[in-house]
C-alpha positions in Angstrom: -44.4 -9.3 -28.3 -41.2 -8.8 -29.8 -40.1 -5.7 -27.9 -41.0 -8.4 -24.6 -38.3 -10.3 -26.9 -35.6 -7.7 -27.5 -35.7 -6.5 -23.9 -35.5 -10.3 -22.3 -32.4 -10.3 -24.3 -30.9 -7.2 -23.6 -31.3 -8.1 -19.9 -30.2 -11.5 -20.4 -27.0 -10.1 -21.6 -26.5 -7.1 -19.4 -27.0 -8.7 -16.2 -23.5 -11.0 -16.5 -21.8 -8.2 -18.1 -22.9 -6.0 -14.6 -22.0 -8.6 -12.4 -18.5 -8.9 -14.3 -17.7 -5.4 -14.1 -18.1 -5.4 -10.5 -16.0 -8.6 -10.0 -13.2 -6.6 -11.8 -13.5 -3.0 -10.4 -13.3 -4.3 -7.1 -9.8 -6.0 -7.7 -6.7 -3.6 -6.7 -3.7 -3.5 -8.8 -0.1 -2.9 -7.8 1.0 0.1 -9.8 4.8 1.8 -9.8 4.7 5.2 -8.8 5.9 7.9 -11.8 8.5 9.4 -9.0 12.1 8.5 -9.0 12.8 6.6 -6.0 16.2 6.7 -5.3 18.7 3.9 -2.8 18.1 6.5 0.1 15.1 6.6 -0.2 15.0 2.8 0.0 17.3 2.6 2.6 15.2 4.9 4.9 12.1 3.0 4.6 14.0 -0.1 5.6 15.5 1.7 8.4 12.0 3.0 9.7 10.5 -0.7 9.2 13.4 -2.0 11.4 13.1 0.5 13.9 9.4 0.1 13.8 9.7 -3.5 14.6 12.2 -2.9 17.6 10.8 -0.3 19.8 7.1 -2.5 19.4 7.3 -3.3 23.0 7.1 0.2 23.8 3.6 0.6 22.2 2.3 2.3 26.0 5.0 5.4 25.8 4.3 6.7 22.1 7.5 9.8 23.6 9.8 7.2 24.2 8.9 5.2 21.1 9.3 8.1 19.0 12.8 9.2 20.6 14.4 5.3 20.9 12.6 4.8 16.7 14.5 7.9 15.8 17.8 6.5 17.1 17.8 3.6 15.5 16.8 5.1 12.5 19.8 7.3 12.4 22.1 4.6 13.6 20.7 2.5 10.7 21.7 5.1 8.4 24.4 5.6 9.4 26.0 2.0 9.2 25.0 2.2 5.7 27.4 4.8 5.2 24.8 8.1 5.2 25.6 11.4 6.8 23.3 14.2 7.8 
């Protein structure tokens, strides 16, 4: 009877420890990238997210999106003081 016991226990205690680990695997965590990110780089992404947000209307016509995103990306730039 006492391995009926020891294996009650073990399972007693292993069950909340599984159910635990699952809780905390399944959480995602922010994490900084190793890779330098430099104020262009920054500066690009915010350019792309504006343009992104402007030319939404034009979700039908992906060719014209593309061309009128890539003009206001560069014009973003631009007036930010970048030069290609």
């Amino acid at each position: 009877m006492p391995t009926n016991l020891s294996r009650s226990r073990i399972i007693l205690y292993v069950t909340p420890l599984v159910f635990l680990t699952a809780c905390a695997s399944s959480e995602k965590k922010w994490v900084q990238s190793d890779d330098p990110v430099t104020p262009a780089d920054r500066d690009m992404v915010q350019c792309k997210y504006q343009a992104a947000g402007s030319t939404a209307a034009l979700a039908n016509d992906s060719s014209a999106r593309s061309k009128e995103e890539a003009n206001l990306v560069s014009a973003c730039m631009q007036a930010k003081g970048y030069k290609q």
